[in-house]
C-alpha positions as CSV (number, residue, x, y, z in Angstrom):
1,X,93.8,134.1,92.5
2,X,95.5,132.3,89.5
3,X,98.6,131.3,91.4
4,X,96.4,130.3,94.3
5,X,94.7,128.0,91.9
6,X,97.8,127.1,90.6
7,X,99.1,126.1,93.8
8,X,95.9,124.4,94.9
9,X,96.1,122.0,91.6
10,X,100.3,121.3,91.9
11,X,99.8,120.3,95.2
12,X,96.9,118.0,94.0
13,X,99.2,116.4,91.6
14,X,101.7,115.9,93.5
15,X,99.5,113.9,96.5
16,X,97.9,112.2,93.7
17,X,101.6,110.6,92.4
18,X,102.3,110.2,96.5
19,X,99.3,107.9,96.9
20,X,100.0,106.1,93.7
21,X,103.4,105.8,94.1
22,X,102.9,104.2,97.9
23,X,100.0,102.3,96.9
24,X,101.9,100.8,93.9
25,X,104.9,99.6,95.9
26,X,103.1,98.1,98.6
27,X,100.8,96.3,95.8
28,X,104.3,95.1,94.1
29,X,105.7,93.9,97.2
30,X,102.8,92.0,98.3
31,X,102.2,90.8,95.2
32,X,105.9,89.7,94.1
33,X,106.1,87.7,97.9
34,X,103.0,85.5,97.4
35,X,103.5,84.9,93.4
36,X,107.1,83.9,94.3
37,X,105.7,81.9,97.7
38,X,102.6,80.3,97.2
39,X,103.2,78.0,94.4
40,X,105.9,76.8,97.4
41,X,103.8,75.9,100.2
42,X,102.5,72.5,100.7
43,X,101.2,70.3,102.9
44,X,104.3,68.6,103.8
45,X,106.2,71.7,104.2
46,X,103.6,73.1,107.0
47,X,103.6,69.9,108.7
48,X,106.6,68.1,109.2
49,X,109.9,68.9,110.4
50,X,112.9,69.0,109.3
51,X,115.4,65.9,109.2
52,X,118.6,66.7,107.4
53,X,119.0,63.1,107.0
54,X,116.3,62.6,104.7
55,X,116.5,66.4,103.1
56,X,113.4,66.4,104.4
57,X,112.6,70.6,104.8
58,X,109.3,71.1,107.1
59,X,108.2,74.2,109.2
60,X,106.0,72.7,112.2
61,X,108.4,73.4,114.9
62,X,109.2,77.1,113.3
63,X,104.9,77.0,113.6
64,X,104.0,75.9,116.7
65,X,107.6,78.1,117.9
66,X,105.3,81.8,116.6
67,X,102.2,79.9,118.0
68,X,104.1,79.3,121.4
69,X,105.9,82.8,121.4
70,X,102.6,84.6,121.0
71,X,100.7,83.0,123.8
72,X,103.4,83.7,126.2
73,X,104.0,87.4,125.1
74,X,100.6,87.9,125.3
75,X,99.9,86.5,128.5
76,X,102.0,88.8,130.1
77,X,102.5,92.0,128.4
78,X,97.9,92.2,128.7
79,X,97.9,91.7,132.3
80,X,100.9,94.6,132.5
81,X,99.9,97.0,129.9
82,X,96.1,97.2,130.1
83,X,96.6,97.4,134.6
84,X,99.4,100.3,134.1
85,X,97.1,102.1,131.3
86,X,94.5,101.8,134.1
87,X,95.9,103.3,136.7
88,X,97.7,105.8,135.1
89,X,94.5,107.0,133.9
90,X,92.1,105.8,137.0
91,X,94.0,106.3,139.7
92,X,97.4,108.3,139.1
93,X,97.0,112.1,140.9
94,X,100.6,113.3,139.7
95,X,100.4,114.3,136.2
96,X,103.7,115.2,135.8
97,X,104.8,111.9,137.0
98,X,102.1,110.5,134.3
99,X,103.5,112.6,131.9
100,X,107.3,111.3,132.0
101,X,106.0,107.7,132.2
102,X,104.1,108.3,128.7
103,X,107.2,110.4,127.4
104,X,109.5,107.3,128.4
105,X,106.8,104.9,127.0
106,X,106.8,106.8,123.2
107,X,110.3,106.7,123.2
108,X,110.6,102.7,124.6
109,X,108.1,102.3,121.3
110,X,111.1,103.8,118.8
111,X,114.0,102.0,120.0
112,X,115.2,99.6,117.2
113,X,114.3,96.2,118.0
114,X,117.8,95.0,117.4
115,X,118.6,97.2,121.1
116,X,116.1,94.8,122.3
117,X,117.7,91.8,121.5
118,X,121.1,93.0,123.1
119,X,119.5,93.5,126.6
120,X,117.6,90.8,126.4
121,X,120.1,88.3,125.8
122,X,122.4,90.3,128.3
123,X,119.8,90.1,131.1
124,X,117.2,87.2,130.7
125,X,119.8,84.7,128.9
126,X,122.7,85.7,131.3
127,X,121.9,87.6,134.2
128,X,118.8,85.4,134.7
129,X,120.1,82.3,133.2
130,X,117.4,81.4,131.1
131,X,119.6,80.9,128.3
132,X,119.1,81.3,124.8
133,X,114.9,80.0,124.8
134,X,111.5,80.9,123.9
135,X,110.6,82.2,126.9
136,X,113.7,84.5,126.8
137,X,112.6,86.1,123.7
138,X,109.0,86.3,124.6
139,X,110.1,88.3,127.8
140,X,112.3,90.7,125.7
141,X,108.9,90.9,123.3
142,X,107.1,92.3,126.3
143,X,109.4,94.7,126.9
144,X,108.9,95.8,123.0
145,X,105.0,95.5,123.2
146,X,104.4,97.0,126.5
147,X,104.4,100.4,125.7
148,X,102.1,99.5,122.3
149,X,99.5,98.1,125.2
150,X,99.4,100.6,127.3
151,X,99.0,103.6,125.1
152,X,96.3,101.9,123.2
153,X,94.7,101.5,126.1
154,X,95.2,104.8,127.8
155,X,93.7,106.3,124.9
156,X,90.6,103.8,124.9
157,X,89.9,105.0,128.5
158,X,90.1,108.6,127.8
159,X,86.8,108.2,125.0
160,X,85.3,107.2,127.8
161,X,82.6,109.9,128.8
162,X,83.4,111.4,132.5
163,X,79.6,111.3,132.5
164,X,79.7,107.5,133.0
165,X,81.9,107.4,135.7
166,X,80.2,110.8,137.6
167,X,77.0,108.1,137.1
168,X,78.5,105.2,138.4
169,X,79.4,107.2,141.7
170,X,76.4,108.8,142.2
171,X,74.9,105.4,142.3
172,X,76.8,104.1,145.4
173,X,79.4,102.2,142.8
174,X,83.2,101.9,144.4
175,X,86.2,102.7,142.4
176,X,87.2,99.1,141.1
177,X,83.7,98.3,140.5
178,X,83.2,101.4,138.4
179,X,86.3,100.7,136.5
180,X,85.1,97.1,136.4
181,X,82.0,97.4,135.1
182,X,81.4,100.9,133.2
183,X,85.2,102.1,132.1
184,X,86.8,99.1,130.5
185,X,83.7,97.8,128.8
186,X,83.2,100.8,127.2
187,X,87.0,101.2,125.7
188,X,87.4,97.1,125.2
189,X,88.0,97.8,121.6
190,X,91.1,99.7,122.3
191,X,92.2,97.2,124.4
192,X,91.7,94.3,121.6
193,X,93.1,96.3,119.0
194,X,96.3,97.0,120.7
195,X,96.7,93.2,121.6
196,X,96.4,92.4,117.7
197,X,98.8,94.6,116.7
198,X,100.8,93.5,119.4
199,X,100.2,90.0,117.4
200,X,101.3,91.7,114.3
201,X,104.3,93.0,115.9
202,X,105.4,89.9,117.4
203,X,104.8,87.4,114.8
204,X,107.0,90.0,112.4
205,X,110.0,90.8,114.7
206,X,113.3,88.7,114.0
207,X,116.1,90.3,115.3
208,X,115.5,90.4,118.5
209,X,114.7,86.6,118.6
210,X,118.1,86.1,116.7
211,X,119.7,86.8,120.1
212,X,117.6,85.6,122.9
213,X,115.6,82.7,121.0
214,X,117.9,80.9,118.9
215,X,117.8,78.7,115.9
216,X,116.7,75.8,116.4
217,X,114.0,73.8,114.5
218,X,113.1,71.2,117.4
219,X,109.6,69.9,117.5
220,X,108.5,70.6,121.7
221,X,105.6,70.9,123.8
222,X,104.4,74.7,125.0
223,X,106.3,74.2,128.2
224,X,109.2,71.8,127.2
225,X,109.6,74.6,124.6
226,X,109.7,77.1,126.6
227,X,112.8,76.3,128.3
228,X,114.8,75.3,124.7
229,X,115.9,77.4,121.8
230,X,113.3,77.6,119.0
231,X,113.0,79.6,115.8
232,X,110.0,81.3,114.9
233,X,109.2,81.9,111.3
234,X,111.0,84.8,110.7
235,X,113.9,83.4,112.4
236,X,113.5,80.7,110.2
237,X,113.1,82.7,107.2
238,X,116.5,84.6,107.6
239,X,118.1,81.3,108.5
240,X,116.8,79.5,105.2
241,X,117.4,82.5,103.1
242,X,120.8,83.3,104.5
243,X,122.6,80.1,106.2
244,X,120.7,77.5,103.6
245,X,120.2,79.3,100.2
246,X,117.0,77.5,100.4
247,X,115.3,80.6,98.7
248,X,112.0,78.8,98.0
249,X,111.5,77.6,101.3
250,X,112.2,81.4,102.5
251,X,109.7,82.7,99.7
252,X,107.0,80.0,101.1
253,X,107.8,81.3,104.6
254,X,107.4,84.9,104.0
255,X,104.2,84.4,101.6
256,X,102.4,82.4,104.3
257,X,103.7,85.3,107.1
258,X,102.1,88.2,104.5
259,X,99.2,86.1,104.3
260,X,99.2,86.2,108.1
261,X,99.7,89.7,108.4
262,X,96.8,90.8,106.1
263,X,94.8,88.3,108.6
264,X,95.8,90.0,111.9
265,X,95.2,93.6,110.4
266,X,91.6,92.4,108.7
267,X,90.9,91.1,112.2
268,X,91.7,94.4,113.8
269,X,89.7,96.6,111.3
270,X,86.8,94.3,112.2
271,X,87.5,93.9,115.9
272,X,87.5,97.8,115.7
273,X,84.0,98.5,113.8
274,X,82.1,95.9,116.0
275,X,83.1,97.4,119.1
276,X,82.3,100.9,118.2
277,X,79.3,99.8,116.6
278,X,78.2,98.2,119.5
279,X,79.3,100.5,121.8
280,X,77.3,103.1,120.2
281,X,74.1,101.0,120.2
């Protein structure tokens, strides 16, 4: 009994330091980034651009570049994800054949994101001839956010109760309208939280964008931009940090993308509890 106690109160201590110990770095780190950032970040940084005539250093192209990347990312890999989540769930009869495509989607969802940016510059920049361009990268950022889509929204179907759909049949309902109107209204929070963490994802990957977006800090239109090389923020952070030494204007960069972060995962915690509140109501 006394080593069991013993054991029981070790064990106890020793979560106790874990949690403190993770809490503390992840405190210092987000603490050290905005102290060190946000006495950087003005009004002319965030919106002009730069002009290395002047020594004039703004980030609105890098901006509107992460704004531009997103939209396009998203607008395909929802479409793709939530439909192959859907019938994989809906409509697939094979479950061994549902079972390899989940298997290969885990494993798509470990790859290092550097892997990414090899094949994408290899295929859409080369094989396609898209060259090095936004809409380049945001292709290859499908490909990385795909998986994240779809097994969000696999598992947001499954909570659906059977009940509901057994219902919807036994009223005369078809298959696409009961999916339509009973499945994915019920498991729409799954949906909307794997799109903003797909947001998350996007708006913090670099390295794939080092090889299928490029570096460049032009001030375009969504479509004009598109079809050029653009750097998003955290293209732009690496290139200020690294190429420049401009280590306040990196610190400014990653401060405002921390502060974006902490946005995009409040909005998920919330987009989450309203949802499930008002899908138990």
């Amino acid at each position: 009994m006394k080593k069991r106690k013993a054991y029981i109160g070790v064990m106890y201590v020793l979560m106790a330091v874990s949690t403190a110990l993770t809490c503390g770095l992840a405190l210092f780190l987000m603490g050290y980034v905005l102290i060190k950032g946000l006495p950087n970040i003005s009004w002319q940084l965030l919106s002009t651009k730069p002009s290395y005539l002047s020594g004039n250093i703004g980030i609105l192209p890098d901006i509107l570049n992460t704004v531009y990347i997103i939209v396009a990312s998203l607008l395909i890999v929802i479409p793709l994800g939530a439909g192959a989540a859907v019938y994989l769930t809906e409509y697939a009869r094979n479950k061994k054949l549902v079972a390899v495509i989940e298997y290969a989607a885990e494993t798509l969802s470990g790859i290092p994101s550097i892997l990414y940016g090899l094949i994408g510059m290899l295929f859409f920049c080369q094989f396609l001839g898209f060259q090095t361009s936004l809409l380049a990268g945001a292709l290859t950022l499908v490909i990385m956010n795909l998986p994240t889509v779809m097994r969000t929204t696999q598992e947001s179907l499954k909570t659906v109760p059977q009940s509901y759909r057994e219902g919807a049949f036994g009223l005369g309902a078809g298959k696409w309208r009961v999916i339509r109107t009973v499945v994915l209204p019920g498991c729409v929070d799954g949906v909307i939280t794997g799109c903003i963490l797909s947001v998350g994802r996007i708006l913090g990957e670099s390295a794939a964008l080092l090889f299928t977006a490029g570096f460049a800090h032009a001030l375009n239109g969504f479509f004009e931009a598109l079809g050029s090389a653009g750097a998003t923020l955290t293209v732009a952070l690496y290139f200020y940090a690294k190429e420049e030494g401009e280590f306040e204007v990196a610190f400014a960069i990653a401060a405002l993308l921390m502060l974006l972060t902490l946005l995009i995962n409040l909005l998920a915690a919330l987009a989450g509890r309203y949802f499930k509140k008002r899908r138990s109501q």
